[in-house]
DSSP file (Angstrom, degrees, kcal/mol; ACC not computed):
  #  RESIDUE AA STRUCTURE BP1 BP2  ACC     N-H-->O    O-->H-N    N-H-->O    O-->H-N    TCO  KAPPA ALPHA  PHI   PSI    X-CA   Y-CA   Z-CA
    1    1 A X     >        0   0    0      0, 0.0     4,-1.4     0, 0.0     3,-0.2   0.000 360.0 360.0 360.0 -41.0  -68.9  -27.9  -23.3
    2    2 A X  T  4  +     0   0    0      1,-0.2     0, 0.0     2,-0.2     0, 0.0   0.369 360.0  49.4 -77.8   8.3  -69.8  -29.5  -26.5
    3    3 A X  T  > S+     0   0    0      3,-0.1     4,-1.5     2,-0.1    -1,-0.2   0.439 108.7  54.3 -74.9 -26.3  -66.9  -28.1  -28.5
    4    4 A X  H  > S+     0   0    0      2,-0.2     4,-1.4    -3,-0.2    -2,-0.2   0.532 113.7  39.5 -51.3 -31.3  -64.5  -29.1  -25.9
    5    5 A X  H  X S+     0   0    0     -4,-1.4     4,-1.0     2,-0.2    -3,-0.2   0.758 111.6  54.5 -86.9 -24.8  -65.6  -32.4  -26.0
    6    6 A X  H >> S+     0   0    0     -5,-0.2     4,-1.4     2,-0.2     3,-0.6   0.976 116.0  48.9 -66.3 -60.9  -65.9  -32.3  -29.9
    7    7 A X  H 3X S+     0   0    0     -4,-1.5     4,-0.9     2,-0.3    -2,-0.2   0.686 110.9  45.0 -10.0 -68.3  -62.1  -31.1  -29.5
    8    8 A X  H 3X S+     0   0    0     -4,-1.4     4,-2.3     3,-0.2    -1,-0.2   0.623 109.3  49.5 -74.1 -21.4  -61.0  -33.5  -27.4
    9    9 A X  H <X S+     0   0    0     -4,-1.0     4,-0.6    -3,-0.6    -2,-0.3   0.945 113.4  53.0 -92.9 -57.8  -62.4  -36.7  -29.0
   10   10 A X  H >X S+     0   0    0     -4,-1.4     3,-3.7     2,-0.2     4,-1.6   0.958 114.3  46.3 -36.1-110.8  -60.8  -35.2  -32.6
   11   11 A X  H >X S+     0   0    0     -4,-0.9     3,-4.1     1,-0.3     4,-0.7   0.591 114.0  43.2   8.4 -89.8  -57.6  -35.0  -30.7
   12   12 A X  H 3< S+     0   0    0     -4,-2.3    -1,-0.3     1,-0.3    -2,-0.2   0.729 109.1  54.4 -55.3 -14.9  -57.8  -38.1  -29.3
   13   13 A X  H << S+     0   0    0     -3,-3.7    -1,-0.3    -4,-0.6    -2,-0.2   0.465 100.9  64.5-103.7 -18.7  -59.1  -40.1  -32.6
   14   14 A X  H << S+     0   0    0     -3,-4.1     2,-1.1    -4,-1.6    -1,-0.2   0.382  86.3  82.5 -88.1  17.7  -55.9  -38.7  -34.4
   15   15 A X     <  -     0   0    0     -4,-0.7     3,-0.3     1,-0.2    -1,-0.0  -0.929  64.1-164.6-120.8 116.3  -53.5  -40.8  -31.8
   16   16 A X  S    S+     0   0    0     -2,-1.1     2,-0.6     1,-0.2     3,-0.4   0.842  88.6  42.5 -44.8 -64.5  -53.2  -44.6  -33.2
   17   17 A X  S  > S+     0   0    0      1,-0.3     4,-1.1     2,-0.1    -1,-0.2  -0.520  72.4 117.9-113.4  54.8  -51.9  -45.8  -29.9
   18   18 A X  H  > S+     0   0    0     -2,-0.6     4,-0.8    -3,-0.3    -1,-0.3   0.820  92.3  33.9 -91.7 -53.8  -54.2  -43.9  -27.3
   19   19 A X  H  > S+     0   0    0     -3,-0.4     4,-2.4     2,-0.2     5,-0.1   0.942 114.1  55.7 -79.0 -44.4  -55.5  -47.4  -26.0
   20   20 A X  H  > S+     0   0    0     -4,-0.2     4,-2.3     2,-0.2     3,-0.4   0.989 115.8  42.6 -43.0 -90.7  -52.1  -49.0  -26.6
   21   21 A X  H >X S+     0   0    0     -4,-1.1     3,-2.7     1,-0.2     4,-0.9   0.693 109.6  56.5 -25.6-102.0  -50.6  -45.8  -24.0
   22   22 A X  H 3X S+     0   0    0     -4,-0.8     4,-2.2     1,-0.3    -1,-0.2   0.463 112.6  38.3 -25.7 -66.5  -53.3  -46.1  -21.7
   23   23 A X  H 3X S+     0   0    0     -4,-2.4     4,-1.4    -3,-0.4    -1,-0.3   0.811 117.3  47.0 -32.8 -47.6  -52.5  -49.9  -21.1
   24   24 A X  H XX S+     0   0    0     -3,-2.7     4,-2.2    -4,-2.3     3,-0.8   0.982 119.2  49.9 -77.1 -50.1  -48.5  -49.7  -21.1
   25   25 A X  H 3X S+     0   0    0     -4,-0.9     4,-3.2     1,-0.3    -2,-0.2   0.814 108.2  43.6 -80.4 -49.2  -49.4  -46.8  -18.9
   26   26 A X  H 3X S+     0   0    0     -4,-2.2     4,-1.0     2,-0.2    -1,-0.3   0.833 113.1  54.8 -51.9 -45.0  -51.9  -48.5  -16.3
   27   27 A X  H <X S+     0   0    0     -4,-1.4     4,-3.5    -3,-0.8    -2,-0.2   0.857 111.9  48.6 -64.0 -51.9  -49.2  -51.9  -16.1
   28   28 A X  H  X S+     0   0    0     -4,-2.2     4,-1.8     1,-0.3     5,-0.4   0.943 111.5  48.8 -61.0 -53.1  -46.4  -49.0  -15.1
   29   29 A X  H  X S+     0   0    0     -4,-3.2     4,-5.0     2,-0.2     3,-0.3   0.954 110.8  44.1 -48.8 -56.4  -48.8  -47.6  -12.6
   30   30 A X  H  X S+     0   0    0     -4,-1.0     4,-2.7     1,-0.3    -2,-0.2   0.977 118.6  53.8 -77.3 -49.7  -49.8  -51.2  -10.7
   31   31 A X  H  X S+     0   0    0     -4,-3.5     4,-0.5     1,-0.2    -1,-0.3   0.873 102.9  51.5 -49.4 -47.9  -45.7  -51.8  -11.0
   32   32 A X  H ><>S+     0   0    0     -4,-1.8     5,-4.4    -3,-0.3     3,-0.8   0.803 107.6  56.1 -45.3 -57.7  -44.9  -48.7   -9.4
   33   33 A X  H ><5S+     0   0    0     -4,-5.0     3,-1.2    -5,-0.4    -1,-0.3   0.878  97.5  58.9 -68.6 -19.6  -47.4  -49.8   -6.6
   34   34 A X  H 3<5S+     0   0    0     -4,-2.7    -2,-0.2     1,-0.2    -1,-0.2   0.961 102.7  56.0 -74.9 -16.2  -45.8  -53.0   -5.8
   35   35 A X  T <<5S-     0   0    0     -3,-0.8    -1,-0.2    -4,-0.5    -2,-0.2   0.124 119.8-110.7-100.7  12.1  -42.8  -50.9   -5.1
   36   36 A X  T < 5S+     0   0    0     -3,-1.2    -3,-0.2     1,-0.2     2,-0.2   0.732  78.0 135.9  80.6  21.4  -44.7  -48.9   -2.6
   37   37 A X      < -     0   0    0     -5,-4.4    -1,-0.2     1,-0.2     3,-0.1  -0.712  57.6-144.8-106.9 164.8  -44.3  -45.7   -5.3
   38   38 A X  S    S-     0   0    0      1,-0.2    -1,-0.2    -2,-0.2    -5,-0.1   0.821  79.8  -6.5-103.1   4.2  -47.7  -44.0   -5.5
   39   39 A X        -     0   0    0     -7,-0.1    -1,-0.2     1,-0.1   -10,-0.1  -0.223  41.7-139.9-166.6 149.8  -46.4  -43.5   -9.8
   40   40 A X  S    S+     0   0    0    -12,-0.1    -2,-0.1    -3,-0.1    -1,-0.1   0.562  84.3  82.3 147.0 -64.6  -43.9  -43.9  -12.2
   41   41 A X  S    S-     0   0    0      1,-0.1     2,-0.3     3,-0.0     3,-0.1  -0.072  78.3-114.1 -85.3 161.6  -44.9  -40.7  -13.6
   42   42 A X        -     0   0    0      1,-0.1    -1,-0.1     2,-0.0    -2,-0.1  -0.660  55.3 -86.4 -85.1 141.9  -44.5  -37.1  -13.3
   43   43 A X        -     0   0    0     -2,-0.3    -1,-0.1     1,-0.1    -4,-0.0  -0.010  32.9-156.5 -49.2 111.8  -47.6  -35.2  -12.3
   44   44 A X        -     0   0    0     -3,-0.1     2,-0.2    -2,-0.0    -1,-0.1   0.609  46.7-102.1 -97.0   8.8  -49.9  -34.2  -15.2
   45   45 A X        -     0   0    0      1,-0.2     2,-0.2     2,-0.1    -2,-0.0  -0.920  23.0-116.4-165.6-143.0  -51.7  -31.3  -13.8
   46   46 A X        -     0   0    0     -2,-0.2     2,-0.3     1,-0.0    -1,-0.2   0.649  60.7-145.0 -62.1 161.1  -53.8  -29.3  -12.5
   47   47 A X        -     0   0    0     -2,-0.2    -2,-0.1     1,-0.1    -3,-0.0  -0.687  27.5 -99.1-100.4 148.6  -53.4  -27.7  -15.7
   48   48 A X        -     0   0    0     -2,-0.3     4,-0.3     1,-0.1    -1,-0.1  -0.296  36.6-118.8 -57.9 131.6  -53.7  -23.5  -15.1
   49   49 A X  S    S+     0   0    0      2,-0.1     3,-0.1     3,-0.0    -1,-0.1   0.865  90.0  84.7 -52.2 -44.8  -57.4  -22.2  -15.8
   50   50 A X  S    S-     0   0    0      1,-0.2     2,-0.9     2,-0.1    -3,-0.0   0.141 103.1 -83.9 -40.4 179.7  -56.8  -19.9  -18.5
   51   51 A X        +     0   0    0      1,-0.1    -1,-0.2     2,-0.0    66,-0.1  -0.909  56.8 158.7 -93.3  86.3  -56.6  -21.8  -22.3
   52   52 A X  S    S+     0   0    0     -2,-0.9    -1,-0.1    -4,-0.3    -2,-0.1   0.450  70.2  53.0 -78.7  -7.6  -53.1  -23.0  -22.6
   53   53 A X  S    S-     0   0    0     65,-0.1    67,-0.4    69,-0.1    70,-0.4   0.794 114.0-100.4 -98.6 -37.8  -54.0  -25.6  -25.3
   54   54 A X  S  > S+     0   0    0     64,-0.1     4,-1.2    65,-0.1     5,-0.2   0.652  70.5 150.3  92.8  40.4  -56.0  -23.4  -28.3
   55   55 A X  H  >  +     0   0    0      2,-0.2     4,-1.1     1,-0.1   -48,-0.1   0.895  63.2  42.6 -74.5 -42.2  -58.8  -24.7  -26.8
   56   56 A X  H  > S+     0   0    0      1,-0.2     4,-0.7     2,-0.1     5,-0.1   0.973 110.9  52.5 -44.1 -68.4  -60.8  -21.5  -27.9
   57   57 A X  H  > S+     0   0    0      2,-0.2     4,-1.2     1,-0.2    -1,-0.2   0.642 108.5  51.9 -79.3 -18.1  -59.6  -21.3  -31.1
   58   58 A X  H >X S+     0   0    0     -4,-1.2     4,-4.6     2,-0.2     3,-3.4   0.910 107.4  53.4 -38.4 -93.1  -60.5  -25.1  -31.9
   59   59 A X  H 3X S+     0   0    0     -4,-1.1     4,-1.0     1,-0.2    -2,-0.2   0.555 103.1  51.7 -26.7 -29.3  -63.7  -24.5  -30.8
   60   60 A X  H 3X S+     0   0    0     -4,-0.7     4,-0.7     2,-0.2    -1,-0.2   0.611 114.6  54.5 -69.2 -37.1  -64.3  -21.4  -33.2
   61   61 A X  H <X S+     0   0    0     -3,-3.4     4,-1.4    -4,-1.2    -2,-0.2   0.708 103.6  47.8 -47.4 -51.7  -63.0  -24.0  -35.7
   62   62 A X  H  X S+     0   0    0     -4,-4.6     4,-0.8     2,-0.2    -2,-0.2   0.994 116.5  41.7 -70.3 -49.6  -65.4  -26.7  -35.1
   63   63 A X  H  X S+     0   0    0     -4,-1.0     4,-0.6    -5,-0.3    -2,-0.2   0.833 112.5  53.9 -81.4 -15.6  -68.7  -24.4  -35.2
   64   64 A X  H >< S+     0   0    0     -4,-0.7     3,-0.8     1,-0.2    11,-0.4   0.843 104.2  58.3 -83.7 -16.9  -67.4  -22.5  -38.3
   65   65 A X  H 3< S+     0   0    0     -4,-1.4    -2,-0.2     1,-0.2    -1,-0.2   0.921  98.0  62.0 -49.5 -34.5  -67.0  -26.2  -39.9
   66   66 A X  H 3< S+     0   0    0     -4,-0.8    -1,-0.2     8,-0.1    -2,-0.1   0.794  85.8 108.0 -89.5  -1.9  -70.6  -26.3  -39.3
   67   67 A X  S << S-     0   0    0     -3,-0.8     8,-0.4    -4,-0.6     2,-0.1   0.022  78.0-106.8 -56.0 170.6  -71.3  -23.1  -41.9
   68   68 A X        -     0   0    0      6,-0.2     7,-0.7     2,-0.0     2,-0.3  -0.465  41.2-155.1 -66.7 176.7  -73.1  -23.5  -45.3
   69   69 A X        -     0   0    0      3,-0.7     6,-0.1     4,-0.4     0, 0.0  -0.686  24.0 -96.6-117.9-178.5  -70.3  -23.0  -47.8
   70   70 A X  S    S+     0   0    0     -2,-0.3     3,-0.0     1,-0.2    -2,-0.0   0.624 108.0  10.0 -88.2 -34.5  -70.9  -21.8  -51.3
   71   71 A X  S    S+     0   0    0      3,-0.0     2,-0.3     0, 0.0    -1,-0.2   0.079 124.9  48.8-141.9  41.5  -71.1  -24.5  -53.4
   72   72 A X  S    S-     0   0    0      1,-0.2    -3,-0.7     4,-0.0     3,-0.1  -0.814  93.2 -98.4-143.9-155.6  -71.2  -27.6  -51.0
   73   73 A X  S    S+     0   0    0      1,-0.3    -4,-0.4    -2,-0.3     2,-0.2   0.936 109.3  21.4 -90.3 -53.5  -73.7  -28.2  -47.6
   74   74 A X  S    S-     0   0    0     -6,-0.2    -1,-0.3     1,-0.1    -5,-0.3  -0.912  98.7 -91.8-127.4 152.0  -70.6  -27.0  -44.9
   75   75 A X        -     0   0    0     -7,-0.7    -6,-0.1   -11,-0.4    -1,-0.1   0.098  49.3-100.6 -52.2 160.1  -67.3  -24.8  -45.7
   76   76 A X     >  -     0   0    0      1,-0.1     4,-1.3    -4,-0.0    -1,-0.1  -0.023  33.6-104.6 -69.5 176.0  -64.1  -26.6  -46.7
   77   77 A X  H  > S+     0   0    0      1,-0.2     4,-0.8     2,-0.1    -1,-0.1   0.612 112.4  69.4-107.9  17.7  -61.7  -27.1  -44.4
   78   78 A X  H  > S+     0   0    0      2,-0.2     4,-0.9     3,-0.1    -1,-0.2   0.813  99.1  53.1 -64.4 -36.6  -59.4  -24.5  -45.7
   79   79 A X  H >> S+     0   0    0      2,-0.2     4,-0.8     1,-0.2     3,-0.6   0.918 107.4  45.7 -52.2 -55.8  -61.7  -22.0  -44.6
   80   80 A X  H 3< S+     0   0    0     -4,-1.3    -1,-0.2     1,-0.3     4,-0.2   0.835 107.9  64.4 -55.3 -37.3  -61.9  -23.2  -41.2
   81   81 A X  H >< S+     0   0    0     -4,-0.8     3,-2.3     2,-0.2     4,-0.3   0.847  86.6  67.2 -42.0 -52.8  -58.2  -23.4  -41.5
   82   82 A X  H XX S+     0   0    0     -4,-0.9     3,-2.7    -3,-0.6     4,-1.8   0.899  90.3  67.1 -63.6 -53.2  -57.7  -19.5  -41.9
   83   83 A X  H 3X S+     0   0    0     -4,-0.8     4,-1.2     1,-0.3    -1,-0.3   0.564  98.5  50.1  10.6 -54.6  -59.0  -19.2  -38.2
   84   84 A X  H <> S+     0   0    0     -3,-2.3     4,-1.5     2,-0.2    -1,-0.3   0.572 115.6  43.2 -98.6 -32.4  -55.6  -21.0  -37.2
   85   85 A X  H <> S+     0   0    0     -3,-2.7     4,-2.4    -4,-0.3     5,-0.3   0.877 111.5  52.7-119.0 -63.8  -53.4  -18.3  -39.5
   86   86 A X  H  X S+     0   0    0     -4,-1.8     4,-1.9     1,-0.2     5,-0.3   0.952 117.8  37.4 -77.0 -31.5  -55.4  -15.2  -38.3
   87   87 A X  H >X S+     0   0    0     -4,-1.2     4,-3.3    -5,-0.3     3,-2.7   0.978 115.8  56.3 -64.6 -57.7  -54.8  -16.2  -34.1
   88   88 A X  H 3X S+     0   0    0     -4,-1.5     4,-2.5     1,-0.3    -1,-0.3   0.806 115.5  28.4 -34.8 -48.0  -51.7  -17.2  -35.0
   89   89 A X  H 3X S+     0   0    0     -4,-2.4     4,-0.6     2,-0.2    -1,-0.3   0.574 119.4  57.1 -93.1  -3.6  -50.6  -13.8  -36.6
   90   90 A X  H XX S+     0   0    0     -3,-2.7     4,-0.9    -4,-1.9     3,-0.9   0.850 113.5  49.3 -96.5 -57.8  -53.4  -11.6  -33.8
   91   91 A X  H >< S+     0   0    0     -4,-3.3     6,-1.5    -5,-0.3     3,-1.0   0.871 109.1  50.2 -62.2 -23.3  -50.9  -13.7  -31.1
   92   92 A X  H 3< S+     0   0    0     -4,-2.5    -1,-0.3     1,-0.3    -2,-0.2   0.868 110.6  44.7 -63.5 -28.3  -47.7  -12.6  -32.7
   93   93 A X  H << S+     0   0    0     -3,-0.9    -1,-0.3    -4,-0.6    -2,-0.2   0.389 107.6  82.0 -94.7   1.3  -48.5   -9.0  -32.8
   94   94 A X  S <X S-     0   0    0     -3,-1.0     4,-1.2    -4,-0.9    -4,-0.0  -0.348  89.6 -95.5-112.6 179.3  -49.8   -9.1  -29.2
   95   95 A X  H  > S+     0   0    0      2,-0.2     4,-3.8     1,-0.2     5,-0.3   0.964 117.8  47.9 -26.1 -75.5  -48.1   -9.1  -25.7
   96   96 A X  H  > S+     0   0    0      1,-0.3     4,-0.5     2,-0.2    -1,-0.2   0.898 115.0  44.6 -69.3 -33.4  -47.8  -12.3  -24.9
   97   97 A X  H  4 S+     0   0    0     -6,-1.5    -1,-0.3     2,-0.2     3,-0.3   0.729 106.1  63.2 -47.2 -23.6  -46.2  -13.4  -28.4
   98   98 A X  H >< S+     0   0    0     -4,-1.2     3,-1.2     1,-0.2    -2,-0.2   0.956 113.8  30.1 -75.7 -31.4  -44.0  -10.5  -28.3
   99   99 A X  H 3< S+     0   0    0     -4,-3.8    -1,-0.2     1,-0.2    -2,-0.2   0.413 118.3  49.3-101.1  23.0  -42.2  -11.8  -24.9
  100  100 A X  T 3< S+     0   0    0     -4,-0.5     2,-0.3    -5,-0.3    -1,-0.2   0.250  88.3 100.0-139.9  41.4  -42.3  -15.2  -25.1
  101  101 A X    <   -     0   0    0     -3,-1.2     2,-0.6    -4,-0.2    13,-0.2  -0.751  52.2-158.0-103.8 158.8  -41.0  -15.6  -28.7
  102  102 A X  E     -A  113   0A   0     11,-1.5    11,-1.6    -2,-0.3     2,-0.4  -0.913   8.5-149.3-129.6 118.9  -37.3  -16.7  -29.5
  103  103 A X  E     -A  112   0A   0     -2,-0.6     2,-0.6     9,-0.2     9,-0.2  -0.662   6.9-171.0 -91.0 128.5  -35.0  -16.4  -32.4
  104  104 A X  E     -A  111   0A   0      7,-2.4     7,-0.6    -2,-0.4     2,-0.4  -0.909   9.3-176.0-111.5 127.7  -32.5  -18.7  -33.0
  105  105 A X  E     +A  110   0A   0     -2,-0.6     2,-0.3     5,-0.2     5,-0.2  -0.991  13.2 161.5-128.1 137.4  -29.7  -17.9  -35.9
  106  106 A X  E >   -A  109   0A   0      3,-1.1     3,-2.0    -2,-0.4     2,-0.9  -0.940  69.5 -21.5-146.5 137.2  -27.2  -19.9  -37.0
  107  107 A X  T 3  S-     0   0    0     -2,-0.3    -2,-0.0     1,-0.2     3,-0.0  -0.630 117.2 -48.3  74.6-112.1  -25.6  -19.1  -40.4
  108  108 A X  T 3  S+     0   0    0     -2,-0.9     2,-0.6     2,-0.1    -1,-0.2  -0.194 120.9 102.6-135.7  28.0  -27.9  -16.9  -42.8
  109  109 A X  E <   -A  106   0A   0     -3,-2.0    -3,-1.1     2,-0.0     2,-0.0  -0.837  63.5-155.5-104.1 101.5  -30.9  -19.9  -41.6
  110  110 A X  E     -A  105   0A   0     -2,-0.6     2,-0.3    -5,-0.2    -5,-0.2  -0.377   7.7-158.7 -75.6 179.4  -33.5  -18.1  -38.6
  111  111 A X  E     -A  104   0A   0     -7,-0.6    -7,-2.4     2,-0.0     2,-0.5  -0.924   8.9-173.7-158.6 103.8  -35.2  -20.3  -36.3
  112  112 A X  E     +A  103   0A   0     -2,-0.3     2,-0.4    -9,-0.2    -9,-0.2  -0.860  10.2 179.4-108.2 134.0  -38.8  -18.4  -34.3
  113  113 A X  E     -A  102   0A   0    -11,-1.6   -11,-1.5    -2,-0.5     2,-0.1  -0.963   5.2-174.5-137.9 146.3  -40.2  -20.8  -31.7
  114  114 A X        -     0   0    0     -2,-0.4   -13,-0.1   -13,-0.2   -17,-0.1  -0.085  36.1-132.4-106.8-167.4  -43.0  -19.5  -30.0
  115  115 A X        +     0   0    0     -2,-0.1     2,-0.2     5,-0.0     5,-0.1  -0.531  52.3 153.7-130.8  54.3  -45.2  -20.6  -27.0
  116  116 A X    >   -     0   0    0      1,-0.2     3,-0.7     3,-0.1    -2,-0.0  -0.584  52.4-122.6 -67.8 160.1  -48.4  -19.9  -29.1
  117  117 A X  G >  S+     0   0    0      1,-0.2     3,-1.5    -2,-0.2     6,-0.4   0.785 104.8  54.2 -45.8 -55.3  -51.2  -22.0  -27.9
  118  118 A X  G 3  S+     0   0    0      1,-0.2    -1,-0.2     5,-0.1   -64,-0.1   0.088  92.9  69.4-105.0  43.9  -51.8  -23.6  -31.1
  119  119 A X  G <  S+     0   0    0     -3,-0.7    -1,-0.2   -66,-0.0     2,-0.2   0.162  78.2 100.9-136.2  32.9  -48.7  -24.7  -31.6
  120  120 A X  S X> S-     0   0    0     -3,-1.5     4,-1.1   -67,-0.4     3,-0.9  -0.693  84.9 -96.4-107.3 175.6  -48.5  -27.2  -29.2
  121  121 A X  T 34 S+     0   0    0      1,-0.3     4,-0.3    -2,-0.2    -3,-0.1   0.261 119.7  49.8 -82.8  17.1  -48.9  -31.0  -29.3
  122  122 A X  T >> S+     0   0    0    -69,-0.2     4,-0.7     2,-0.1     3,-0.6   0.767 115.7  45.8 -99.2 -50.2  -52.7  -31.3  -28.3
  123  123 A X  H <> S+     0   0    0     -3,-0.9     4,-1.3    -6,-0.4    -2,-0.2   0.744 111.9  54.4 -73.1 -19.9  -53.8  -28.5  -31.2
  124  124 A X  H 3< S+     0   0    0     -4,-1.1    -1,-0.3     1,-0.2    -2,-0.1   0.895 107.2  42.9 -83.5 -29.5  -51.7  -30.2  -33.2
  125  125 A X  H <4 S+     0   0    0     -3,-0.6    -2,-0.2    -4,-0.3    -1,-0.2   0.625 115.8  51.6 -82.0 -20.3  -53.5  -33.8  -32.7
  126  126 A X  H  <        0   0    0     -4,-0.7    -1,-0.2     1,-0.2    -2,-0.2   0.780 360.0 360.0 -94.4 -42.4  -56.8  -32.0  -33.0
  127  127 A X     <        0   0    0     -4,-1.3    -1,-0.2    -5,-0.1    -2,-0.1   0.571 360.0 360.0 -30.6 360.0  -55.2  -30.4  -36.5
């Protein structure tokens, strides 16, 4: 729980306008009620249990930040970075990367998009 929260507060502390969104977002809501709607917005979960985010692989991130490193008190954060490269390349070779990857060609330029975990916009704020 306390790597999930270390997670989410990183995450949240790289977005500038998280209090700025919250506001605009709250004002939309209370409009939306004067107009009898119960909100504005499209439904934002529940999100499915399983770890759609890279919430695991964060977390493996944050406590290997907390090793010694070799010549400083805790590893760089390249190290902790390789973490990010080895899921990545353990999800490509696996099931669920093999079917839910796509190639796009146009010209002699490819194009892979994936639905890896940690290449969506939450692991990326966390990044």
């Amino acid at each position: 729980m306390r790597c999930i929260r270390w997670a989410n507060l990183d995450a949240m502390w790289a977005q500038e306008t998280e209090g700025k969104n919250l506001r605009e977002a709250c004002h939309r809501v209370s409009l939306g009620l004067l107009l009898g709607l119960m909100s504005p917005f499209p439904a934002i979960g529940p999100y499915p249990v399983s770890d759609t985010f890279g919430m695991s692989t964060a977390a493996v991130m944050l406590l290997q930040s907390l090793d010694a490193g070799v010549h400083d008190k805790s590893v760089q954060f390249l190290t902790t970075q390789k973490i990010l490269s080895t899921f990545s390349n353990v999800y490509q070779a696996s099931v669920q990367g093999y079917t839910s990857s796509i190639m796009m060609a146009k010209d002699t330029k490819k194009l892979m998009v994936m639905d890896c975990p940690t290449n969506g916009a939450w692991y990326e704020c966390f990044m």
